[in-house]
C-alpha positions in Angstrom: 90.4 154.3 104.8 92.7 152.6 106.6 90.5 149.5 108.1 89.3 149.2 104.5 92.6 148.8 103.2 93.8 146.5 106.2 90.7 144.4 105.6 91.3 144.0 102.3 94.9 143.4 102.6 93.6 140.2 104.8 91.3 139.1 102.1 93.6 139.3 100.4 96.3 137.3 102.9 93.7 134.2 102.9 92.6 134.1 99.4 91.7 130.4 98.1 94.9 131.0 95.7 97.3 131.1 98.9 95.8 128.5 100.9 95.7 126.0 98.2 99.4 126.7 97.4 100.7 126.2 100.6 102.2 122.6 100.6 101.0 121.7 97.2 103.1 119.4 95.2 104.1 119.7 91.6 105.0 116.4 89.1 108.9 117.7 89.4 109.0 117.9 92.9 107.0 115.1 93.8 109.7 112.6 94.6 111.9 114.7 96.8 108.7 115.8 99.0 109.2 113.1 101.9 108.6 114.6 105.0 110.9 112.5 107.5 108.6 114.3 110.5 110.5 113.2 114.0 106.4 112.9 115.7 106.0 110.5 113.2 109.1 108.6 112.8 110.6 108.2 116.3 107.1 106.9 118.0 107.0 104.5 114.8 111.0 103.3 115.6 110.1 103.2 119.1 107.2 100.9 118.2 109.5 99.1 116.0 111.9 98.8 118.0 109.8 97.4 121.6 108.2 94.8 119.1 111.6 93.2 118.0 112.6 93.4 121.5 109.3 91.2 122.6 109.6 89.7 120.2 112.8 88.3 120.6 112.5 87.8 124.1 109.1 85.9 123.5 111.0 83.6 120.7 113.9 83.1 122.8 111.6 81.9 125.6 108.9 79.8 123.4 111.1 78.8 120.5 111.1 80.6 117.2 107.5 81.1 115.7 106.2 79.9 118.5 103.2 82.7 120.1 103.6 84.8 117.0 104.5 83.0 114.0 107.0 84.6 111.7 104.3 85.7 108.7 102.6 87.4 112.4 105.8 89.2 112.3 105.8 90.1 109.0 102.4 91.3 109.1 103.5 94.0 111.6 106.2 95.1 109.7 103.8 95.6 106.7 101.6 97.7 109.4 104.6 100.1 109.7 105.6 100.6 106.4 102.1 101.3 104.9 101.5 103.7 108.1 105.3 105.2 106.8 103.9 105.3 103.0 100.6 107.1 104.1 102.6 110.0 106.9 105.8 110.5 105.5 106.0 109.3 101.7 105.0 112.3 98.8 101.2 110.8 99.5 100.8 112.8 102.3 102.1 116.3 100.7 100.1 115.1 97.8 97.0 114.4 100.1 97.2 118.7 100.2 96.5 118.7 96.5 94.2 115.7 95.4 91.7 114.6 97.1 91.7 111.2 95.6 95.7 111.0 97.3 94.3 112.0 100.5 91.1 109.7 100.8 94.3 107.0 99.7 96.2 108.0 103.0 92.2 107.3 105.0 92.3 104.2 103.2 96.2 103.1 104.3 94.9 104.7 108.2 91.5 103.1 108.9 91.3 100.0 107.2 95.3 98.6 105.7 97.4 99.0 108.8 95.5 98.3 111.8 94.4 95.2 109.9 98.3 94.5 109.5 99.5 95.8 112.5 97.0 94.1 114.9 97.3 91.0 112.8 100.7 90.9 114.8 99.2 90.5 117.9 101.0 93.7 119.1 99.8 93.2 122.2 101.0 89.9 123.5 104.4 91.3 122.6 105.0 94.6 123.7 103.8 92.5 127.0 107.2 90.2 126.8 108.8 93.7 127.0 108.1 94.5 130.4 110.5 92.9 133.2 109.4 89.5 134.0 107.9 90.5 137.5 105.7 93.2 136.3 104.6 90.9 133.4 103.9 88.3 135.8 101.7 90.6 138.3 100.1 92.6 135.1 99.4 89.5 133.2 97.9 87.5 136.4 95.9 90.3 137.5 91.9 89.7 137.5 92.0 93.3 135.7 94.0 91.4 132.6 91.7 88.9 132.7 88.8 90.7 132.3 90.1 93.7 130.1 91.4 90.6 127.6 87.8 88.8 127.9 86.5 92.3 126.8 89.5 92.4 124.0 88.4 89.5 123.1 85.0 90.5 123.1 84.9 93.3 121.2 87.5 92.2 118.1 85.5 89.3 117.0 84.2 90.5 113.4 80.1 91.6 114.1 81.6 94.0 117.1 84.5 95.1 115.6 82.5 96.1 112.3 80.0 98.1 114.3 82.7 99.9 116.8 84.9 100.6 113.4 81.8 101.7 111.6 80.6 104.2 114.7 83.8 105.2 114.9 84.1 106.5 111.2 80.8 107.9 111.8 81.7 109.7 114.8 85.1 110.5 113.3 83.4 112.4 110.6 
């Protein structure tokens, strides 16, 4: 008697009711259910924050614009707020509930800000954050030159359509 009481006791536990309850959102609440999660918002400041840094440091070297042109700029800062939109805004709560809000937050994370964020060539950059020695040695190397050549490679549109398409597949 007991088990069968215990064992319904944990049907009961994990019914669909209680797992679809936990972290829905209602209309009234909707707009105070940010989640302001520190593993998502510190690694996006740090991001932030190394960018501006190379990014000065790049201007201040090359001239304003000059490397990464200010829309460039722009376009990175887009990249953040749509990834801050889709992980912390009510979206992502709401993604718990509907699934036409949470195949919006797969749309904002596979196809609206890597476009935008790598549109801000994140890459030349965060390199002008390193000291100038190591940036001279990493940059020079004959591994940077062929890992760019491959970079290069592999982002033209045909390649990156496939690798992003397998990738989805994969993914799912």
């Amino acid at each position: 008697m007991r088990v069968a009481g215990g064992l319904f006791l944990w049907v009961f536990a994990i019914s669909p009711a209680t797992a679809h309850d936990i972290g829905s959102v209602r209309p009234d609440t909707l707009w105070r259910s940010w989640s302001f999660d520190p593993l998502v918002i510190v690694p996006l400041l740090l991001a932030l924050c190394l960018y501006g840094r190379g990014l000065r440091q790049l201007w201040t070297r090359a001239g304003p614009g000059r490397g990464v042109a200010f829309s460039q700029a722009l376009l990175f800062a887009a990249g953040a707020a749509v990834l801050l939109v889709a992980l912390i805004s009510p979206l992502d709560p709401l993604g718990e509930t509907l699934l036409s809000a949470h195949m919006v937050q797969h749309a904002l994370l596979i196809a609206v800000a890597p476009l935008l964020l790598l549109s801000g060539k994140p890459g030349l950059v965060f390199a002008w954050t390193l000291p100038n020695r190591w940036r001279r040695t990493f940059l020079g190397s004959t591994a940077w030159r062929s890992l760019a050549g491959i970079g290069d490679a592999l982002s033209r549109p045909l390649p990156a359509a496939v690798l992003h398409a397998l990738a989805l597949w994969l993914w799912h």
